[in-house]
SEGUGU-629075 format. One record per atom (N, C-alpha, C, O): y, z, x; atom name. Coordinates in Angstrom, 3 decimals. Layout:
yy | zz | xx | name
Y | Z | X | CA
...
END
This chain:
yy | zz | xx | name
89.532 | 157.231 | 176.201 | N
88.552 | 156.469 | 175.446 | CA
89.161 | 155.174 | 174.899 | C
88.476 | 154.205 | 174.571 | O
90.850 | 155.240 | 174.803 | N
91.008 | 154.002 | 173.710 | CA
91.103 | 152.792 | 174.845 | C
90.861 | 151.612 | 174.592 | O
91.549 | 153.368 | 176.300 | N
91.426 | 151.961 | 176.997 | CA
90.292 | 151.906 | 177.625 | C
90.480 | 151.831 | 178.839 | O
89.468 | 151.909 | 177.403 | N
87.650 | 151.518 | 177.471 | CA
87.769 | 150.539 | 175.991 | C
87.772 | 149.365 | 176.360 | O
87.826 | 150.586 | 175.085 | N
87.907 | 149.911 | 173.935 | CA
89.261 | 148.665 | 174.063 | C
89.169 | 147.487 | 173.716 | O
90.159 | 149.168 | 174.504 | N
91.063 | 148.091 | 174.455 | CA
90.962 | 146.866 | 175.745 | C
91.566 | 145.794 | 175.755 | O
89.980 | 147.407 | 176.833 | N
89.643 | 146.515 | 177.946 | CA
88.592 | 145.719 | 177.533 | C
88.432 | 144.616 | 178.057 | O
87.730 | 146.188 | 176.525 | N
86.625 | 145.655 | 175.969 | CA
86.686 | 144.669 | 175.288 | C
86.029 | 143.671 | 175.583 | O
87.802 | 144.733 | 173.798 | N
88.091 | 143.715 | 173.580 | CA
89.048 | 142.698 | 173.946 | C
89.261 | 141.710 | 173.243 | O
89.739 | 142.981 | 175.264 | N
90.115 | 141.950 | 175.763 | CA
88.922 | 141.204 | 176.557 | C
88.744 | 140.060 | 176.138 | O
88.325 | 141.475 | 177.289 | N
86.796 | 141.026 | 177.823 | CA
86.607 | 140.211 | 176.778 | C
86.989 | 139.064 | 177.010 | O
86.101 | 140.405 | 175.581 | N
85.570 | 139.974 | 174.293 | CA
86.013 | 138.455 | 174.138 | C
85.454 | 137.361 | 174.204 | O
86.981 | 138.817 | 173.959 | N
88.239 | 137.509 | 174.021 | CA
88.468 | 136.652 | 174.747 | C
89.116 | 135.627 | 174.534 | O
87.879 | 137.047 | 175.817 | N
88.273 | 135.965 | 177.018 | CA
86.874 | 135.377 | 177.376 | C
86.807 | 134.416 | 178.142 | O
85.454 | 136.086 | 176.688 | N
84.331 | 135.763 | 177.316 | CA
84.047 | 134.857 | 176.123 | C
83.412 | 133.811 | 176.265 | O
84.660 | 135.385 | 174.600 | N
83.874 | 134.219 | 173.362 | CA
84.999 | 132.915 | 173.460 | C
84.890 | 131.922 | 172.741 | O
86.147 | 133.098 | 174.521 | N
86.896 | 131.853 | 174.924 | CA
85.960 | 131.111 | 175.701 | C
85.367 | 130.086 | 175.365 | O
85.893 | 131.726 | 176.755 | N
84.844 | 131.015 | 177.779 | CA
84.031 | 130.158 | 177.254 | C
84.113 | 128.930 | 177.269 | O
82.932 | 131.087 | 176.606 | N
81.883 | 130.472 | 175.934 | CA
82.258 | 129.188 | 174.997 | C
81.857 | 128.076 | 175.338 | O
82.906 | 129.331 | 174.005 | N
83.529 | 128.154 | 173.620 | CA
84.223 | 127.134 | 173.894 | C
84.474 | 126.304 | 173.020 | O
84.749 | 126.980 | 175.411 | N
84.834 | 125.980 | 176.315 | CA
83.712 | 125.754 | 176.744 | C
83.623 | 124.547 | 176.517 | O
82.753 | 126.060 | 177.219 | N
81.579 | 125.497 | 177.360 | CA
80.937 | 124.408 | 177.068 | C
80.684 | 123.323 | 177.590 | O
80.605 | 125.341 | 175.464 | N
79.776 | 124.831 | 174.432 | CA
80.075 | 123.753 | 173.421 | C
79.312 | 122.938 | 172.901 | O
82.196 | 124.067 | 173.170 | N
82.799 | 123.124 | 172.457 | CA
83.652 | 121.945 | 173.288 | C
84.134 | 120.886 | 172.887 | O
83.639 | 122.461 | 174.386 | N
84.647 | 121.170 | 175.259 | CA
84.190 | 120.119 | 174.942 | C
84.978 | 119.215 | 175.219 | O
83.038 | 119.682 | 174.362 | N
82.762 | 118.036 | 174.164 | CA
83.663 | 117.915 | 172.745 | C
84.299 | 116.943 | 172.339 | O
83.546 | 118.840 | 172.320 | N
83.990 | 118.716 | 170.718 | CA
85.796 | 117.687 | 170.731 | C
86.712 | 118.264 | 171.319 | O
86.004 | 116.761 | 170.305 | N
87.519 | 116.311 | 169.661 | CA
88.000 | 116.894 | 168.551 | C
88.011 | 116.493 | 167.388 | O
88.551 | 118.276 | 169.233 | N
89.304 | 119.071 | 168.721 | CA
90.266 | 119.804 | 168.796 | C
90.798 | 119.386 | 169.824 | O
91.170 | 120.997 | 168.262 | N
92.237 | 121.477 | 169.293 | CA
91.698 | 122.399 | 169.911 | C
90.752 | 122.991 | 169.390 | O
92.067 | 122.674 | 170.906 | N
91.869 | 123.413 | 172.237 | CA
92.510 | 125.008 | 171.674 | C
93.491 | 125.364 | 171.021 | O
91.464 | 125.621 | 172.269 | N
91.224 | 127.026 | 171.854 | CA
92.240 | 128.013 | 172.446 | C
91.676 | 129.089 | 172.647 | O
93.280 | 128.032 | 172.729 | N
94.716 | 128.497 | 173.293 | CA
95.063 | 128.827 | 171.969 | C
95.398 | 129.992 | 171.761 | O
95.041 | 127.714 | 170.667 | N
95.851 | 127.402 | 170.033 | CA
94.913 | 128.588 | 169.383 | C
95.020 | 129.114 | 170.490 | O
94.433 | 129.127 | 168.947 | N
93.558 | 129.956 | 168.112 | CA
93.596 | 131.602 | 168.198 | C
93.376 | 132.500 | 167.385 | O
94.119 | 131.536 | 170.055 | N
94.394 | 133.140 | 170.956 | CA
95.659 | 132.846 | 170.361 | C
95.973 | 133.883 | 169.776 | O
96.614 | 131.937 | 170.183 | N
97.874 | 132.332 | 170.036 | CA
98.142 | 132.842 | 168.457 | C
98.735 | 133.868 | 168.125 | O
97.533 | 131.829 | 167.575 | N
97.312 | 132.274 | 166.076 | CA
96.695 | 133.993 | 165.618 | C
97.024 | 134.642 | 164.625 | O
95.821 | 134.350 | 166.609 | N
95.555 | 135.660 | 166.574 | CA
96.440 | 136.484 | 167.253 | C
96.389 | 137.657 | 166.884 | O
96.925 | 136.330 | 167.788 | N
98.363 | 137.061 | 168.879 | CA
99.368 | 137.280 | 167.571 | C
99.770 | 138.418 | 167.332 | O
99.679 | 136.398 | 166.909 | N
100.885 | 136.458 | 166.026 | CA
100.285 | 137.528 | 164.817 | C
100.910 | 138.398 | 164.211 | O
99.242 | 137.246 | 164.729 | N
98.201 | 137.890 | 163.261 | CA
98.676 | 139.289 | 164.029 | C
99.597 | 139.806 | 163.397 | O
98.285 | 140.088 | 165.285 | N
98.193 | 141.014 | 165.780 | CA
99.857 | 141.460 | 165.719 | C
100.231 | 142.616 | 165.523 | O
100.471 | 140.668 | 165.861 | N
102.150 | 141.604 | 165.825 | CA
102.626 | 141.939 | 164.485 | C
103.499 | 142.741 | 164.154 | O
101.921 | 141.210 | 163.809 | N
102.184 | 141.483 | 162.139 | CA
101.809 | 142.664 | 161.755 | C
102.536 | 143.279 | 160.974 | O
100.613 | 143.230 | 162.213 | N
99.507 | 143.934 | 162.326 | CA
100.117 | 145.247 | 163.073 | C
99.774 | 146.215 | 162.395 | O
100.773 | 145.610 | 164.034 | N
101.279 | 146.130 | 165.259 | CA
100.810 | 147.867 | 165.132 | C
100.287 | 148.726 | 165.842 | O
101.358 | 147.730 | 163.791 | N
101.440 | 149.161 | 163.408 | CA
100.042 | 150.284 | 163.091 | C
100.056 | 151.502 | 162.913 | O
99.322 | 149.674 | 163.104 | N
97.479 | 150.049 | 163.258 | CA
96.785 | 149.527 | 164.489 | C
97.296 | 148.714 | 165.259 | O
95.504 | 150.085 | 164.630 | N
94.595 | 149.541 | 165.286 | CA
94.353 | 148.089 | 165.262 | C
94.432 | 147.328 | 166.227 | O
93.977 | 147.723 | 163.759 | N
93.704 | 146.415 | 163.722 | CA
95.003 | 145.390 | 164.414 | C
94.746 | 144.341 | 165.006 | O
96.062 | 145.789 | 164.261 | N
97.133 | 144.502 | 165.317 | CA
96.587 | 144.876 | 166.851 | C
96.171 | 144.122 | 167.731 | O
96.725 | 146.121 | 166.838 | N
96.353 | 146.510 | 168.829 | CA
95.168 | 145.445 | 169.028 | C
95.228 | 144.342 | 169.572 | O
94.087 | 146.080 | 168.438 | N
92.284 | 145.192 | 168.600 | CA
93.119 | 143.438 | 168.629 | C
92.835 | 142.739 | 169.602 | O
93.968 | 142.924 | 167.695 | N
93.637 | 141.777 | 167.688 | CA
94.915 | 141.078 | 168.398 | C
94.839 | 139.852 | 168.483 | O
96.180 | 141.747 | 168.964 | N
96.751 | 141.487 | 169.891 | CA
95.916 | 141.179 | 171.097 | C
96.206 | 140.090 | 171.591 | O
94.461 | 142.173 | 172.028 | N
93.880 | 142.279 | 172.877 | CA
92.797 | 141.295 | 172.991 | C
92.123 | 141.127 | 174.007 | O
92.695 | 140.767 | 172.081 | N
91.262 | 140.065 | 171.145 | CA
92.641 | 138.591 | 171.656 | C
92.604 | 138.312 | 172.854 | O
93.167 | 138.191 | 171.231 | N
94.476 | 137.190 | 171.112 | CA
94.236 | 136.536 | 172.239 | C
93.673 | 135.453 | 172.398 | O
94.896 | 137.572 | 173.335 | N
95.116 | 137.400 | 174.735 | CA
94.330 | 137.156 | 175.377 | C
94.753 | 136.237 | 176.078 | O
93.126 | 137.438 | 175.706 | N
91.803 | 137.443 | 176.394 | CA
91.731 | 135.826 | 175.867 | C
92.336 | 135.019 | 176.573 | O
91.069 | 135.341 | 174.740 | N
90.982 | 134.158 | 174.168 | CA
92.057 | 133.159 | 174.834 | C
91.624 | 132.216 | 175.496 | O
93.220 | 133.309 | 174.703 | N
94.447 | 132.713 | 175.129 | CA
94.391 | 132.494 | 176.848 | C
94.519 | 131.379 | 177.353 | O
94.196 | 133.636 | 177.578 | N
93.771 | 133.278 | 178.924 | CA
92.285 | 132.482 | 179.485 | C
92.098 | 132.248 | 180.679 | O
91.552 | 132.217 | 178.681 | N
90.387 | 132.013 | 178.745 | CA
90.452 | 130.415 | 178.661 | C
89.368 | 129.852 | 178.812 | O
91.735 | 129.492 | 178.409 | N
92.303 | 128.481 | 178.158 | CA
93.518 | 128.115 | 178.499 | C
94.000 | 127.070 | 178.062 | O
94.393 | 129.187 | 179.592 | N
95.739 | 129.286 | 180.226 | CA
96.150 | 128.077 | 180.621 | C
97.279 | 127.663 | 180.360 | O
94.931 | 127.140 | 181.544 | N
95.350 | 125.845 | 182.599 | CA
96.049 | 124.928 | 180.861 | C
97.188 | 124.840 | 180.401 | O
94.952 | 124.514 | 180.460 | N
95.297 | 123.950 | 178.654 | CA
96.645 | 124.033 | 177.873 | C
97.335 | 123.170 | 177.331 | O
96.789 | 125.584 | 178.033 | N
97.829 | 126.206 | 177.410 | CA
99.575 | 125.513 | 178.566 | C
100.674 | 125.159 | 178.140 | O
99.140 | 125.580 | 179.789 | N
100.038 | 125.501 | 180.688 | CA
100.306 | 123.910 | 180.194 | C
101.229 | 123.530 | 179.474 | O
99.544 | 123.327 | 180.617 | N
99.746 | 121.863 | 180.238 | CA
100.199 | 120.879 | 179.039 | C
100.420 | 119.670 | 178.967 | O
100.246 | 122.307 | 177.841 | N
100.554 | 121.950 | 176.324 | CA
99.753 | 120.679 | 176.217 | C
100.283 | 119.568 | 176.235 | O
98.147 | 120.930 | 176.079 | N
97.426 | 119.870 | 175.290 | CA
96.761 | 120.735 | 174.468 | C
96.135 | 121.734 | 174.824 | O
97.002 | 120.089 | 172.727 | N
96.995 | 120.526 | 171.640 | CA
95.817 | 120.649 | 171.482 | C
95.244 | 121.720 | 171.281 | O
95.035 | 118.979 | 171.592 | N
94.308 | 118.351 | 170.830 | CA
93.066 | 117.521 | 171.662 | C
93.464 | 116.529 | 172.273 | O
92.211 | 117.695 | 171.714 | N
91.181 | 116.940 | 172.365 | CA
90.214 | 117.311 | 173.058 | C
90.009 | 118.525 | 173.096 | O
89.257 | 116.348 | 173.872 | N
88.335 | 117.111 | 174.801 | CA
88.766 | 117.407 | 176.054 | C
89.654 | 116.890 | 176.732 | O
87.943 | 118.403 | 176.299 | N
88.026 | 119.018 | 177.772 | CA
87.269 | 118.032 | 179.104 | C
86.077 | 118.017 | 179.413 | O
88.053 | 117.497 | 179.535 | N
87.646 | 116.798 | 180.696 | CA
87.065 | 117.361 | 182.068 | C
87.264 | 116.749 | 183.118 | O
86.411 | 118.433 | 182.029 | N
86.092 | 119.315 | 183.116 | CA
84.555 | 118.721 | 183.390 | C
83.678 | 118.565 | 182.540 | O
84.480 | 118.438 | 184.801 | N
83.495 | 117.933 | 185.553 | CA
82.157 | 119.236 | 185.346 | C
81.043 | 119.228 | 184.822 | O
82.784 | 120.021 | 185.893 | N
81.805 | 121.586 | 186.402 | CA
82.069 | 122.428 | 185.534 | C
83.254 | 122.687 | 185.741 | O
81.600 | 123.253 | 184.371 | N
81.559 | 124.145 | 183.352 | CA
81.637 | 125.679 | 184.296 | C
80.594 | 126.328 | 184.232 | O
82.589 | 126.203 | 185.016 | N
82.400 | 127.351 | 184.879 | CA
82.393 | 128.322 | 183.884 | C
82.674 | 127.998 | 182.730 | O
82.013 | 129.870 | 184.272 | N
82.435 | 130.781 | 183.008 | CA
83.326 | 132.008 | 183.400 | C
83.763 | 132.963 | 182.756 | O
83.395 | 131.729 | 184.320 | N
84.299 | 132.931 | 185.530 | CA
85.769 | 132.227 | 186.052 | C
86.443 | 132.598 | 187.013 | O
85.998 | 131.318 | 185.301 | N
87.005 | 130.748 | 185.450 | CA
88.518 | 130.417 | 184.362 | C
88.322 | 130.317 | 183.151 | O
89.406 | 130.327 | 184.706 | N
90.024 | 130.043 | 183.912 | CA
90.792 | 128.147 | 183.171 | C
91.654 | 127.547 | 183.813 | O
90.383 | 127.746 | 182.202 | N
90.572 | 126.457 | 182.066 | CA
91.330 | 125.973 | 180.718 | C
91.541 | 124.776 | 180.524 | O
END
């Protein structure tokens, strides 16, 4: 049962990433990597309960959902993407 829940909220994470490339890529702001990684760290602090597991999984999903970004170390700005996928990684 717990990895049905722990696949879930990685899904979670990577789909309210998605979505927020979407919806915020016009936005001049920092790029949402930076936000999976801030929750990644929250989650190791955390380690020792559920709540670090959930938000380690929650972290990552978000964090991949913005990998190309993350790869490229851009902090700060808009997303220059022509074609909005949501099945993609950017």
């Amino acid at each position: 049962m717990d990895i049905i829940i722990y696949f879930l909220l990685f899904f979670v994470g990577f789909s309210l990433g998605r979505i927020g490339h979407i919806l915020g890529g016009h936005l001049e702001s920092p790029h949402h990597w930076i936000y999976g990684i801030i929750i990644l760290i929250a989650g190791l602090i955390f380690y020792n309960n559920y709540l670090g597991i959930y938000l380690i999984l929650f972290g990552i999903g978000f964090t991949i959902s913005d990998l190309k970004d993350m790869i490229e170390l851009k902090f700060y700005g808009v997303d220059d993407v022509k074609i909005k996928k949501f099945w993609g990684i950017d």
